[in-house]
FILOMAR-816777 format. One record per residue (C-alpha): residue number from 1; x, y, z. Coordinates in nm, 3 decimals, padded with zeros to 5 digits. Example, Ala and Ser with C-alpha at 12.3 -4.5 7.8 and 13.67 -1.06 7.14 Angstrom:
REM FILOMAR-816777
NODE   pos         x         y         z
NODE     1    01.230   -00.450    00.780
NODE     2    01.367   -00.106    00.714
//
This chain:
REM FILOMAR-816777
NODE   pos         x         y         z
NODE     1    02.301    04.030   -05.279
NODE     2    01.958    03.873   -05.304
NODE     3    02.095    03.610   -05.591
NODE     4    02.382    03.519   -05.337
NODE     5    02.141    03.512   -05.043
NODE     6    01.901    03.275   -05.233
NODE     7    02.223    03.014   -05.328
NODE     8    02.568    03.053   -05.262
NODE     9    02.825    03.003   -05.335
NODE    10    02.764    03.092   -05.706
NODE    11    03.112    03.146   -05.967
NODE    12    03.070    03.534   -06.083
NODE    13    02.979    03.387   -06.427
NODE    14    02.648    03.217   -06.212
NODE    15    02.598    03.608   -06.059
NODE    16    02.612    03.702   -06.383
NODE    17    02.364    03.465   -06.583
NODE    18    02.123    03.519   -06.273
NODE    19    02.115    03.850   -06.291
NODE    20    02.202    03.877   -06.682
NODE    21    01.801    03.855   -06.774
NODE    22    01.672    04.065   -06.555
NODE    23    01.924    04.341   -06.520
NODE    24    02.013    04.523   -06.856
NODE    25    02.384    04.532   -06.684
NODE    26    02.675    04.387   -06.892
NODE    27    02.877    04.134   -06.720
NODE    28    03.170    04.421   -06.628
NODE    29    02.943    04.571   -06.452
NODE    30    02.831    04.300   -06.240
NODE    31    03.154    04.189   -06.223
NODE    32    03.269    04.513   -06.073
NODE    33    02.973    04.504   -05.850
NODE    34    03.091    04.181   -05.674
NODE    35    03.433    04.330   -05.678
NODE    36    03.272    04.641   -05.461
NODE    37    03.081    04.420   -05.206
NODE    38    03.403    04.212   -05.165
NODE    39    03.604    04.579   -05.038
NODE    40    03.293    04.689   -04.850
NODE    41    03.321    04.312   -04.668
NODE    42    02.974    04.261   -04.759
NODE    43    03.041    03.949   -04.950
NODE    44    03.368    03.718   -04.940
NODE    45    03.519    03.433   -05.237
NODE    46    03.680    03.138   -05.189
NODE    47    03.947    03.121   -05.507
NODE    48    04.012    02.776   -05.723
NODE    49    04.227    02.849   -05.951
NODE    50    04.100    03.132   -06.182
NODE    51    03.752    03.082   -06.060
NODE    52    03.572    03.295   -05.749
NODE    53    03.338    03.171   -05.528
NODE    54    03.151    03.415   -05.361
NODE    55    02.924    03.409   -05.078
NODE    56    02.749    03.691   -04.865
NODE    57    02.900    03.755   -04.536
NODE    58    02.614    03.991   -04.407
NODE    59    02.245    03.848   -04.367
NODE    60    01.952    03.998   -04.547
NODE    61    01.878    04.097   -04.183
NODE    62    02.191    04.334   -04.147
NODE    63    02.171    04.503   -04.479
NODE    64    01.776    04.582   -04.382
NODE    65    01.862    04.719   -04.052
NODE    66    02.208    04.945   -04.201
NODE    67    01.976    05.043   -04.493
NODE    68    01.632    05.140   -04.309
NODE    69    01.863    05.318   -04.037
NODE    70    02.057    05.513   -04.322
NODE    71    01.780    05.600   -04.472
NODE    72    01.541    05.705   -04.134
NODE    73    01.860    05.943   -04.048
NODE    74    01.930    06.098   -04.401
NODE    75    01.538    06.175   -04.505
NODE    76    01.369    06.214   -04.123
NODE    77    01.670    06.329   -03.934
NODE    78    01.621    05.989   -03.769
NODE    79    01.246    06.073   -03.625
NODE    80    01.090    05.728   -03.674
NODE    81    00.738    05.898   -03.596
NODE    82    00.769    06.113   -03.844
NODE    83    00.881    05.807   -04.124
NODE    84    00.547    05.633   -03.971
NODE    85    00.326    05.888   -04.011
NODE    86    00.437    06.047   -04.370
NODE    87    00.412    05.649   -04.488
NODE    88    00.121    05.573   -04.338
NODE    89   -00.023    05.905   -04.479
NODE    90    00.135    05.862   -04.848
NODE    91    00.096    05.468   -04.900
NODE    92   -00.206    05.257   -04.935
NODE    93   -00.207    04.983   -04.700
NODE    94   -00.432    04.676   -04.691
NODE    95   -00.613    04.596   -04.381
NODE    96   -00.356    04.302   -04.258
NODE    97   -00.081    04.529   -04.308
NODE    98   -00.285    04.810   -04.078
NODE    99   -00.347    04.525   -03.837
NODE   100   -00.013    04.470   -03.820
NODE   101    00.101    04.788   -03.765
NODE   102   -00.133    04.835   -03.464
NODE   103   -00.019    04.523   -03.318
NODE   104    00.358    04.658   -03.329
NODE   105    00.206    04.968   -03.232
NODE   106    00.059    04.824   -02.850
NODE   107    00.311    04.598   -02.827
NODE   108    00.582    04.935   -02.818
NODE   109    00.301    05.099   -02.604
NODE   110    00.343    04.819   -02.378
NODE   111    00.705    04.819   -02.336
NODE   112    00.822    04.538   -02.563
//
């Protein structure tokens, strides 16, 4: 998804060269991985002739949010405190990123 979020549309044979050097995938399998994202409607192709175009047709944006919300319900039963705090506990963090979070932190406090 990132390579067709960068550029698109790319030809599968662009996927593949993209991702051909830093993947040790063969070109089946990337192949087959377009062919998956196409069912799950995550990416779509425009055909000319025997050649695919394929574009995404969720943002980076979506996939985060389906992802992070996937994974906050599978691992924390879907108690964001409790994804916070074992993060936050477990993770170094630099002091912008702690800023950050605080700022995020009174803003919520606040009601935004």
């Amino acid at each position: 998804m990132e390579v067709l979020w960068r550029r698109s549309p790319l030809t599968a044979l662009e996927v593949v060269q993209q991702l051909g050097h830093r993947k040790e995938w063969k070109d089946q399998t990337i192949r087959t991985m377009l062919g998956r994202l196409v069912r799950k409607k995550a990416v779509t192709f425009k055909a000319e002739g025997k050649i695919y175009h394929y574009r995404p047709m969720v943002s980076r944006e979506q996939c985060v949010q389906q992802a992070s919300q996937s994974f906050l319900e599978r691992i924390f039963e879907g108690a964001t405190a409790s994804m916070l705090v074992h993060f936050v506990k477990n993770k170094p963090m630099t002091a912008q990123e702690m800023t950050e979070l605080e700022a995020i932190l009174r803003q919520k406090k606040k009601g935004k």
